[in-house]
Structure formats: C-alpha cells, structure tokens
N, C-alpha and C positions, 0 to 999 in steps of 0.2 A: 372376106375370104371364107372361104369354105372348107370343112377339115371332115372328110368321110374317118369313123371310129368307129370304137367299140369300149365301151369303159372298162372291159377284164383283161385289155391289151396294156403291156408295161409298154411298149414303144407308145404308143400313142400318151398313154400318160407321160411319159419324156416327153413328148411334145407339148400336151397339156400346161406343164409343170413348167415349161420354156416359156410360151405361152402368157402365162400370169405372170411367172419373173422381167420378161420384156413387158409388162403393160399390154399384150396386145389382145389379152378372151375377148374383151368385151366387142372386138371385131371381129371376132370368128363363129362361124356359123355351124351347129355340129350337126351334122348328116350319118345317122346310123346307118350304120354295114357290119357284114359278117360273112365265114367263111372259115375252112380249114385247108390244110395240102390235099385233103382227100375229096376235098366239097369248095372247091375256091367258088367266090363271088361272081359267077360270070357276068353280072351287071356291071361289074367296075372293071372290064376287059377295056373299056374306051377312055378310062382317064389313066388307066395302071394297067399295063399290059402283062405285070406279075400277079392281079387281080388280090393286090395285098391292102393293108390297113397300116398306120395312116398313111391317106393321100390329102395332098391340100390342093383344090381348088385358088390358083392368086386373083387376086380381082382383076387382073386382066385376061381371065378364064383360061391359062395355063396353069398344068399341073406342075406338081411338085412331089418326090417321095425318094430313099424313105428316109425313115422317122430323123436323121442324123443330116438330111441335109435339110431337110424343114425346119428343124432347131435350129440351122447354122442362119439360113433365112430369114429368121425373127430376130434373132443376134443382130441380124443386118440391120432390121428394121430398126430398131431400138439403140442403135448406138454404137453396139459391139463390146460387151462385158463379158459373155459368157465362155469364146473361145479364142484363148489368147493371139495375138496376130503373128505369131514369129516366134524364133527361136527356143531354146530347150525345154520353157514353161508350155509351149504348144504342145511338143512332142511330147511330152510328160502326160498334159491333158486326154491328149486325143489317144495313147498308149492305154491309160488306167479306162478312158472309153470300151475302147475295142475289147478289153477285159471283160469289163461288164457287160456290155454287149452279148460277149459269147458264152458268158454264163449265163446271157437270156434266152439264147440259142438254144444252149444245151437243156433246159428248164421247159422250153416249150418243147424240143421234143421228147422228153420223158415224158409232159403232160399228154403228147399225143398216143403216145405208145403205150398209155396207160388206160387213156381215156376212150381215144377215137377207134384205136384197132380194135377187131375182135377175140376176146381172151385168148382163143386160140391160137392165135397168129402172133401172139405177142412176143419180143426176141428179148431175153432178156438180159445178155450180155451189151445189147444196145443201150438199154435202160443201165447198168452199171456203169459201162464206159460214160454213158454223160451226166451220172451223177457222181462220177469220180474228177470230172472237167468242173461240176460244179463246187464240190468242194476244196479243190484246189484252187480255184480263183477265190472264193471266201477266204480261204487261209492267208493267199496273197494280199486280198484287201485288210485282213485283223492285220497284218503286220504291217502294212504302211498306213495305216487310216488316221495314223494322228499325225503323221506329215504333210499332210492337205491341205492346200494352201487359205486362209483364211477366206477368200472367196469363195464364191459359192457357182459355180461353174458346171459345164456340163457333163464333165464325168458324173459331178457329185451329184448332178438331178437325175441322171442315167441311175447310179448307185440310190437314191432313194425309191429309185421307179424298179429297181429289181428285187431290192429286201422284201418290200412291201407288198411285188410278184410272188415271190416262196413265200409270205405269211399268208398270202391269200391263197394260194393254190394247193400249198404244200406245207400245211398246218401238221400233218401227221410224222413231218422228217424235219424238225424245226431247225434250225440253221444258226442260232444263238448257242449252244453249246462248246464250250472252250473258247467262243469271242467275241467278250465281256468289253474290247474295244470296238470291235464292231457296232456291237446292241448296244451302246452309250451314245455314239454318233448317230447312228442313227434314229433313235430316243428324240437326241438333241434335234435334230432338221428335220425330224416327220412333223414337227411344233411351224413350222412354216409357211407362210398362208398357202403359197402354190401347193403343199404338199398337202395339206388338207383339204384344198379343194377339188384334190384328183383322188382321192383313196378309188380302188377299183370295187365295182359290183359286178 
C-alpha cells in the first residue's frame, strides 16, 4: 500500500497511529505530498479529486480517503479492535471522533488564516470564532476523558493526533491550562509506540 502524507498533518498521523496499532507500517509505503486550500496539490487531482492528504493507494491500485475511512480500513485489515461494530459503544466512539475531528478543523483553519493569508486580509473574528470551537471541544474532552473506555480506539488515536497538533503548531496558546485531566491522559498515551513513532515535524 501506498499512503501520500505529510508528517505536520494530524489526519495523516491518525492514520499513521492506526497504522502501527493494526500491525500494518511495515506494508505501507509513504509518498510525500503537500499543499494548502489556497495551493492544493494538483498532482494528486487523479487519485483525490479533493487533492487532499492522506490518500491511500490499496494494492489493488484503488484509492482510498479520508483519513477516517483509511483507519476504518486497517481496522478491517487487522481484525477490527479499533471501531466498535454496533450499538451505543460505536455511537459514543465515532461522536467523541467527529469532536475531535472538528477541533482539527477548526485548528487548521486558524493555522491558515494566520499563516497562509496575507496580514492584511486577515478576519479576525474567523480566527476567534474557531478558537472558541476549539476550546470548547477541550473543555468537552477534560470532562469526560476519564470515562474512556479502557481500550484504546479511534477516538482516542484521533485525540492523541490532535493534542499533539496544538503542541506543535500552537505552542504560543497552550491548551493544558485548567485540564490537568486532559494533560495527564494524554502524558499517559503519547508513551505509546504508535504515538511516538508519528510525533509530527
């Protein structure tokens, strides 16, 4: 298989992180790519017609994207541990996902609007609005984060692929502040093989 990346993407590291927890890197071939909303990839128009990151090449030279069903994918391959098959433990799962998820959303586009626009152009009530979606989904997570269920699933690889996103990116607005459950859990699973072998650069 084949996995077009970018190692300072938190989806891709969810995949990544998927990835090692199924057994499956050592079959995955990583193919650097890059790109922005304002500068997408147009090389990867022909396997990702969103010309996004990640896309998986399967060995049978079908794509695959994104990053939530490529992990669902490897789940497949591997047994099916990560994302429960049925009833309220799934919906619980694939909920506290789509949370993080959109706290990754929100995160990258603050980084855009901070980064890729030009000063001038910059909106700044955009940039509030989505770090008031980011903090709010933190808050959500410090209050349930020690209800999570003893495995180790793909919310919870999604949630170490996003902490580890704001320490990287967004070291100047640190995100540890008032949740002392959060930064303990997360303490705890950054110690993870898969999570140490994805830190981003």
């Amino acid at each position: 298989m084949k996995l077009y990346h970018s190692t300072a993407s938190p989806y891709v590291r969810k995949v990544l992180m998927t990835a090692w927890e199924c057994g499956l890197a050592s079959r995955i071939e990583l193919l650097p790519a890059s790109g922005t909303p304002a500068a997408p990839n147009r090389d990867m128009a022909a396997r990702n017609p969103l010309m996004k990151i990640p896309t998986l090449i399967r060995d049978d030279g079908s794509e695959l994207y994104d990053s939530i069903v490529i992990c669902e994918y490897f789940d497949s391959l591997a047994g099916g541990t990560l994302f429960p098959p049925a009833g309220e433990a799934r919906w619980q799962v694939l909920r506290r996902h789509a949370l993080v998820d959109g706290l990754l959303d929100s995160a990258l586009a603050v980084r855009y609007e901070t980064v890729a626009r030009p000063e001038p152009l910059r909106w700044q009530e955009w940039i509030d609005g989505h770090s008031a979606k980011i903090d709010n989904a933190l808050d959500a997570l410090e209050r349930e984060v020690d209800a999570l269920p003893a495995a180790f699933q793909i919310d919870q690889i999604a949630l170490v692929a996003a902490l580890g996103y704001l320490d990287f990116r967004f070291a100047s607005r640190p995100w540890r502040p008032g949740r002392p459950k959060l930064e303990r859990w997360f303490a705890r699973l950054s110690e993870r093989e898969s999570a140490k072998r994805t830190v981003p650069t």
